[in-house]
C-alpha positions as CSV (number, residue, x, y, z in Angstrom):
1,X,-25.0,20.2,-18.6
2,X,-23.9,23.9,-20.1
3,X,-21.0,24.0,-22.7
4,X,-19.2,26.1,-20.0
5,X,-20.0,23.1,-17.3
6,X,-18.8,20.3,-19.8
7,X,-15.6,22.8,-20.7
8,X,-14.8,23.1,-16.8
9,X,-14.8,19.7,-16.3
10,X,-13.0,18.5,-19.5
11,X,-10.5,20.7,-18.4
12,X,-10.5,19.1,-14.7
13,X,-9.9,15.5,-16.6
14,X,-7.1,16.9,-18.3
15,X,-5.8,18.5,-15.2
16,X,-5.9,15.0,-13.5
17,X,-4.4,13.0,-15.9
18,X,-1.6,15.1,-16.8
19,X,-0.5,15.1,-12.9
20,X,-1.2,11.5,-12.3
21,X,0.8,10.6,-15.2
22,X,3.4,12.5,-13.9
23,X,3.4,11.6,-10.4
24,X,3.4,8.1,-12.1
25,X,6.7,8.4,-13.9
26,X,8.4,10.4,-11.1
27,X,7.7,7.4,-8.7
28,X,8.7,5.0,-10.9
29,X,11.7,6.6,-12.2
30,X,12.4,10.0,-9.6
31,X,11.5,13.6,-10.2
32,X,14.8,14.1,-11.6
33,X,15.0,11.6,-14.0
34,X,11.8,12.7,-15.7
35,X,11.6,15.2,-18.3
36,X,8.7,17.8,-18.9
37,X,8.8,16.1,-22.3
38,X,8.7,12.5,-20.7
39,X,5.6,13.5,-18.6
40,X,3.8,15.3,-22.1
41,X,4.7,11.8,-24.4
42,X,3.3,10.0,-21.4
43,X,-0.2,12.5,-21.2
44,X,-0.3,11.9,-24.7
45,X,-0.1,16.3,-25.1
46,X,2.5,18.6,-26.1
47,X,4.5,20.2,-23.7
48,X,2.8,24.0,-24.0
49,X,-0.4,22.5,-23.6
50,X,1.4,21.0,-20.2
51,X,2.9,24.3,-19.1
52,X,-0.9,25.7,-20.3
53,X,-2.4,23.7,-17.3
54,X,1.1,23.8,-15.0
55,X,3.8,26.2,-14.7
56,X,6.1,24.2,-13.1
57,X,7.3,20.4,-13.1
58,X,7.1,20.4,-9.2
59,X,3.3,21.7,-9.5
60,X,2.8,19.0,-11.4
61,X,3.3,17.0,-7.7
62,X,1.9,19.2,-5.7
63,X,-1.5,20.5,-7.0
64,X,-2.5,17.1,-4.6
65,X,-1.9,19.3,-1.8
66,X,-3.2,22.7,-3.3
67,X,-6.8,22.0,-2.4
68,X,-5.3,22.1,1.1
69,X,-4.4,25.6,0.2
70,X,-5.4,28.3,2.3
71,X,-7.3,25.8,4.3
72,X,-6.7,27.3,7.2
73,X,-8.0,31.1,7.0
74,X,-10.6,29.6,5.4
75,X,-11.3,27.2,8.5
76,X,-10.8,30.5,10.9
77,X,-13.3,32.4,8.3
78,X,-16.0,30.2,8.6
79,X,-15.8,29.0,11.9
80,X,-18.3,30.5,14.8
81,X,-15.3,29.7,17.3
82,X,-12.1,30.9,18.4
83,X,-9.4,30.5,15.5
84,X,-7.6,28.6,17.9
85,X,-10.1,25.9,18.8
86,X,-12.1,25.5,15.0
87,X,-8.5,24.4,13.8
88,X,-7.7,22.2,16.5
89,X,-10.7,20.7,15.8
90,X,-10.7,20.7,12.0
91,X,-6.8,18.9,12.5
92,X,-8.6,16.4,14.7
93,X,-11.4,15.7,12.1
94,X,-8.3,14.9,9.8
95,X,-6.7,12.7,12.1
96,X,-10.4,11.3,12.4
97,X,-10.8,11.0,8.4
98,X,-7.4,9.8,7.7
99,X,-6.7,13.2,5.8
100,X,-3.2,12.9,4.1
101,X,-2.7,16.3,5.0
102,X,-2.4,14.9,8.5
103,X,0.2,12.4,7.7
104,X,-2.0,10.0,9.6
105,X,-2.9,7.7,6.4
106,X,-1.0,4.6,5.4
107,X,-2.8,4.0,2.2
108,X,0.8,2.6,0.0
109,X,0.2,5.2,-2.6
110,X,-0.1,7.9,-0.2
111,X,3.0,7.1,1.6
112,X,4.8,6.8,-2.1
113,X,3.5,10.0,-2.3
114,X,4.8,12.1,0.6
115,X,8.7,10.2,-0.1
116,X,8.5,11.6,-3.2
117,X,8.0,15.0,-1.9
118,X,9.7,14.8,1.5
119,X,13.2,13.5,-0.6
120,X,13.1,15.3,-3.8
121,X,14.7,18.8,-3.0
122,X,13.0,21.0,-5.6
123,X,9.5,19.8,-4.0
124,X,10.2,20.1,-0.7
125,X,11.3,23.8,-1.6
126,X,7.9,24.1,-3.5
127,X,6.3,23.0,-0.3
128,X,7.7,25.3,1.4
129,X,6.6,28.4,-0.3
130,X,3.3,27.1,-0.2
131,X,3.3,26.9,3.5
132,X,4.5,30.2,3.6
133,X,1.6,31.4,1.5
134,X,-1.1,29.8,3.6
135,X,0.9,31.1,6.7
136,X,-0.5,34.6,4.8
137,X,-3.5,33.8,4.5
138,X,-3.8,32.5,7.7
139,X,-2.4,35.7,9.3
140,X,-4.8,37.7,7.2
141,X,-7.7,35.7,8.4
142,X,-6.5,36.5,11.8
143,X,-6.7,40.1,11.2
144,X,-3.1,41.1,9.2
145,X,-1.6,42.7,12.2
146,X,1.5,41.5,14.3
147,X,-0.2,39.0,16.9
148,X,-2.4,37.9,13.5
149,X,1.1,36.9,11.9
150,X,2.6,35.6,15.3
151,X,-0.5,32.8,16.1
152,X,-0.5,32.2,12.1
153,X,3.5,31.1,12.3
154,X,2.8,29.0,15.3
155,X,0.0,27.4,13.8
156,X,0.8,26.9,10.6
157,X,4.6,25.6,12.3
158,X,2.9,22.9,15.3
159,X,0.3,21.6,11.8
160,X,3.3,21.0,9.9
161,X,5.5,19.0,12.7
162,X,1.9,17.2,14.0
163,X,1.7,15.9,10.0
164,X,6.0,14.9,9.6
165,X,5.5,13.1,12.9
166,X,2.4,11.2,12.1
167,X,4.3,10.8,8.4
168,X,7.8,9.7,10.4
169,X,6.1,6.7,12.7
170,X,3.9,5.5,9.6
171,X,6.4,5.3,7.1
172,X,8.9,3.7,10.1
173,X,5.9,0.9,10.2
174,X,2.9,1.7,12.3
175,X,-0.4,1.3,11.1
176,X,-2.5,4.3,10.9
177,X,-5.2,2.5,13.0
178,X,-1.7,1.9,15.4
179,X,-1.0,5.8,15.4
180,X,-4.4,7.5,15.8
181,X,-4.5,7.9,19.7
182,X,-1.3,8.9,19.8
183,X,-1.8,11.6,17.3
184,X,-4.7,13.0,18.8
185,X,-3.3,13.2,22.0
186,X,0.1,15.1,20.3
187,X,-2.5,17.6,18.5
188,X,-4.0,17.9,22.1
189,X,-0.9,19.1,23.4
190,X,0.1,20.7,20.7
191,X,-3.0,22.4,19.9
192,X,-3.2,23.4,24.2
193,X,0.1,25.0,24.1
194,X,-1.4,27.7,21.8
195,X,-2.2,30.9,22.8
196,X,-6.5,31.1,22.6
197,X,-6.4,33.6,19.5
């Protein structure tokens, strides 16, 4: 392994375990009640070596869902498809693999997860502006004009209520296993009353 290799991926530990000590406390105690300096004692770091790795407490949460980032134009980039259909059909694949992203997964930890961010107000707002960024990229993808940004909105808008009602019937009780037909067929629809892109 190179020095730069073995530097990369001591910095990806690090990365790791400062979130997942974080995530930690805020489930234990709430977001609120946890202190940057908390979540540094915790990591066993100081606190500019925290901010070094994330800017924000509430990315500290989220970088979970930042390899999701962009997923979507890169999905429509790749694909040898319509836009329309390869993310209809990457959502089902989700569904399929129990992606979190989906809301389709009942894993306890998981579901901690997504109640931390769906009830802590500073994370939800976080989540938001990351949904509008991928709504960018996704538009951009699409070809950066006015129907590009109209089908990206609409996309990015039937994704997010598909996940929060898979999310909604899990965390209400269901099992995953429970949900799965009925979220593919509520993608089906969902994904049908799309224009083709």
């Amino acid at each position: 392994m190179t020095v730069t290799g073995l530097r990369e991926r001591k910095k990806q530990q690090t990365y790791d375990a400062l979130s997942e000590a974080a995530i930690a406390l805020f489930l234990k105690r709430g977001f609120d009640e946890v202190s940057v300096t908390d979540i540094a004692e915790a990591a066993n770091v100081s606190k500019p070596t925290l901010f070094k790795y994330f800017p924000t407490k509430q990315d500290l949460v989220l970088h979970r869902i930042a390899d999701h980032r962009h997923e979507s134009a890169r999905v429509v980039t790749a694909a040898g498809v319509p836009p329309v259909q390869a993310l209809r059909e990457h959502f089902l694949a989700g569904l399929t693999a129990r992606d979190p992203i989906t809301g389709l997964n009942d894993h306890p930890q998981v579901l901690a997860y997504y109640r931390l961010v769906f009830t802590t107000p500073a994370l939800t707002t976080r989540l938001h502006q990351f949904m509008d960024d991928d709504e960018r990229a996704l538009a951009e993808a699409l070809g950066g004009d006015l129907t590009g940004e109209l089908l990206a909105a609409q996309v990015v808008s039937v994704q997010r209520v598909l996940s929060r009602r898979n999310w909604e019937v899990i965390t209400a009780g269901q099992r995953a296993a429970d949900r799965y037909l009925d979220a593919v067929t509520e993608a089906e629809t969902a994904f049908d009353g799309l224009p083709i892109g």
